[in-house]
N, C-alpha and C positions, 0 to 999 in steps of 0.2 A: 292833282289828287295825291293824300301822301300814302306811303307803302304800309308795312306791315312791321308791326315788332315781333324780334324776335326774343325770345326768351329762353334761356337756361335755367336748369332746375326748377323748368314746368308745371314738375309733379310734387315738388316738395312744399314745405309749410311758408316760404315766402312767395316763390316762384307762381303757385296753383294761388294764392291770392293777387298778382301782377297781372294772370293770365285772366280772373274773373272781372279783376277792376275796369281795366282795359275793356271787356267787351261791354261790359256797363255802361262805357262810355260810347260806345261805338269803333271801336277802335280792333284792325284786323291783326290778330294773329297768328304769328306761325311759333307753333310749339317747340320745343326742344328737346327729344328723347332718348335713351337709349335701344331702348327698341320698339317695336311697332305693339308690344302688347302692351307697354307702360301708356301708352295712349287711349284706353281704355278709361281711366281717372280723369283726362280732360272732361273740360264741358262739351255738351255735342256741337258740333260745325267748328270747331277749330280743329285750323288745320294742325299733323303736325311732319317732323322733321326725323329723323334717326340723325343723332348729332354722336359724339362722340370729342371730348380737346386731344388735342394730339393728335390728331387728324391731317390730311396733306395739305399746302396753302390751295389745291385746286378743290380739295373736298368741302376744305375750309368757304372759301368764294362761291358755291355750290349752295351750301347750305345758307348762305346768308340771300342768296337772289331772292329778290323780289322785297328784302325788309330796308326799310332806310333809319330806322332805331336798334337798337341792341340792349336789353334785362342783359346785365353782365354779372353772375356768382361765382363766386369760388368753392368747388365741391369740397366736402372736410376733407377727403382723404387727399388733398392736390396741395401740397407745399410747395414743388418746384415752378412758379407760377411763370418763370423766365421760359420753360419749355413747353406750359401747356396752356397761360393763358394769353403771353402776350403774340405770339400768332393767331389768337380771335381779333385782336385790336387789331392786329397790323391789316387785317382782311379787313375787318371795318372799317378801315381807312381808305383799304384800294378800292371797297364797295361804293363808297360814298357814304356809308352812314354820317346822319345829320348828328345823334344823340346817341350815347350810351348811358345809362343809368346803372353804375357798379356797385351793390351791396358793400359797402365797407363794412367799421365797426367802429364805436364810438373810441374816441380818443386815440384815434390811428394816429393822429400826426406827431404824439408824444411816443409812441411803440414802435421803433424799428425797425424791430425785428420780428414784426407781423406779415404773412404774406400778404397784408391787405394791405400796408403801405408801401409795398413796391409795387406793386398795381396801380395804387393809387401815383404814386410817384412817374411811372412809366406812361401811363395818359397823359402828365401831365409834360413831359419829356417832349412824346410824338406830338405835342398839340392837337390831342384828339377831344372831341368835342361831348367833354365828360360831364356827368355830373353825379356827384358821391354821397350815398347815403348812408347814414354812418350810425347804425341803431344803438341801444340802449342792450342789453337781456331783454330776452321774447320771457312773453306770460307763458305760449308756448314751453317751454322747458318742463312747466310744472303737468304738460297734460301728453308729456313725451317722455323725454329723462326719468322723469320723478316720479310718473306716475305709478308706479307699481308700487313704491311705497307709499304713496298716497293711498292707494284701492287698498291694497293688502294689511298693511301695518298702523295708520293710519295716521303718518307722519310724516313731514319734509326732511331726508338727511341731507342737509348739503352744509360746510366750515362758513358761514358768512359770518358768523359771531352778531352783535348787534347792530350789524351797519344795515345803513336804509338803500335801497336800490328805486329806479324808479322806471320800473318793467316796462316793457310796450308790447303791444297785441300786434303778433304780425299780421294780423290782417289790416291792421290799420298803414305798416308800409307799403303794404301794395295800394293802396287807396293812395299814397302820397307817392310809389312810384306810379300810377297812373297818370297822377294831376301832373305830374314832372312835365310825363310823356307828350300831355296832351295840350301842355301851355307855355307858352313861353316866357325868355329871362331867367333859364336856369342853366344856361351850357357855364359849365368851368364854375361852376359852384358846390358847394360841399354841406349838408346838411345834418346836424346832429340832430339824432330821431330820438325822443324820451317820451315814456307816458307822463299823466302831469301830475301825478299821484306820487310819493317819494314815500316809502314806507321797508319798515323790517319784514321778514319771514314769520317774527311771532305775530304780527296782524296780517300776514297775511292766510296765515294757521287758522286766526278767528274768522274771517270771512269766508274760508271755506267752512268752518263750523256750520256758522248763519246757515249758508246756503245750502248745504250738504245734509243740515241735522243729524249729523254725528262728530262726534270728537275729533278734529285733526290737529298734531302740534305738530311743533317747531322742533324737531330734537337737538340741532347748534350740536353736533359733535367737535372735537377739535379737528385741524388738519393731518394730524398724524391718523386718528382712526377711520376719517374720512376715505385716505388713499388706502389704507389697508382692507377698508371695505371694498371699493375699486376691485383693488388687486385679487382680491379673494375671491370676489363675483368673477374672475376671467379677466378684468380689461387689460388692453396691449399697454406697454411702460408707455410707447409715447403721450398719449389718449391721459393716461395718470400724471404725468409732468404739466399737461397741457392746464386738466382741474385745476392742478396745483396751485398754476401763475394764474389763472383765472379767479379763482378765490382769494387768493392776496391781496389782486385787484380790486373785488368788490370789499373785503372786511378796511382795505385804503379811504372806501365813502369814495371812490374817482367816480362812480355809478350813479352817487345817489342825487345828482343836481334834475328835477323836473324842468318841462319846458311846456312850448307851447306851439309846437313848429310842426306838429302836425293840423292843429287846428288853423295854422295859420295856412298852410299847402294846399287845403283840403277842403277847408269851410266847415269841417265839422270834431267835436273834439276827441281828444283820443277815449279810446275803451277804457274805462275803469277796473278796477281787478274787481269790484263784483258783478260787473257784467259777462266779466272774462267765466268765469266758475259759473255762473248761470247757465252760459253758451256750452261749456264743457264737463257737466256735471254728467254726463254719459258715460265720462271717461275711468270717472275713480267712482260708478260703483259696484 
């Protein structure tokens, strides 16, 4: 009988989709939390955990009993990942975990200087029996980041200039970390996650129109007014450097390649962005 996954970042927009899929499947979880009221957002009858990285190796081994998989993310605010995440791995390794499923990001093996490719690299280091999923941008962003100038002003600000991106529905990762989880011929393999739709900001402006029945565009600021909106709103320098390189990224088109790798994990094809705006039209109005 096999154990239980465990999962980190439970409660968030990948995490709380890993923990639904999974039980879809049948499959037991143990949640991952901060604390005992954030357990409240689960679904009922999972279990969960008060987890905390940085934690001791005995709290660490503590928290993993009883799972033999491991949902492994890296929280935003966690850069030093040499101190906070890879003693989750090294426990996974004393525990016996069979699989870890670690959130990468697409094109990590070109970016170095990501903390996700030393994680990535550090698995593959210990021989731990990984498997890397390496998304696209979530559709998410436009119904979290964005959305207040969606609802309020009735526009996307973000420097992408005319490059096409080819979004994915994080719900759809956790449906392909599920299938990971729950079949085999994936250990030590790496997956780049894409929607199969490759499109700009100004259609995807029109498709919330459609769907919205009111005006929303694309306002394409440049990068200089961009951060200074940022900055103006409050955000911290780092969080502003981070956009920065992130935008460059995508206005490069390194984004824009569609695929097919979730329908193919999965059996079923990825969310479209006007299904995405259907499901979230609650959000912007």
């Amino acid at each position: 009988m096999s154990g239980s996954v465990f999962v980190t970042g439970s409660t968030g927009i990948v995490g709380s989709a890993v923990v639904e899929n999974l039980r879809a499947r049948g499959q037991s979880v143990i949640a991952a939390v901060r604390m005992d009221t954030d357990a409240a957002s689960l679904p009922p009858g999972v279990e969960h955990r008060v987890f905390e990285f940085g934690a001791t190796d005995a709290e660490l081994d503590a928290a993993l009993a009883g799972a033999d998989r491991l949902f492994l993310m890296r929280p935003p605010a966690i850069e030093d990942v040499a101190t906070y995440l890879f003693p989750l791995i090294d426990s996974a390794q004393r525990s016996g975990i069979r699989q870890i499923v670690f959130l990468s990001l697409q094109g990590v093996q070109g970016n170095r200087k990501t903390p996700h490719y030393a994680v990535e690299q550090y698995l593959k280091k210990t021989d731990a029996p990984y498997t890397s999923l390496r998304p696209n941008f979530f559709m998410q962003n436009l119904s979290s980041t964005y959305a207040a100038d969606i609802r309020e002003r009735g526009e996307i600000y973000l420097p992408a200039g005319r490059a096409l991106t080819a979004l994915i529905d994080a719900r759809d990762i956790g449906r392909v970390a599920a299938a990971v989880f729950s079949g085999d011929g994936h250990l030590r393999k790496a997956y780049t996650l894409s929607g199969e739709q490759s499109m700009g900001y100004r259609r995807v402006a029109r498709i919330m129109t459609e769907v919205l029945g009111r005006p929303i565009r694309y306002a394409r600021p440049s990068e200089k007014e961009y951060l200074a909106k940022l900055a103006g709103d409050g955000a911290p320098a780092d969080y502003v450097a981070v956009q920065k390189m992130i935008y460059r990224v995508v206005r490069w088109n390194v984004s824009a390649l569609p695929n097919r790798a979730v329908r193919k994990l999965t059996g079923q094809p990825a969310t479209t962005m006007r299904q995405f705006v259907e499901d979230y039209r609650d959000v912007w109005s």
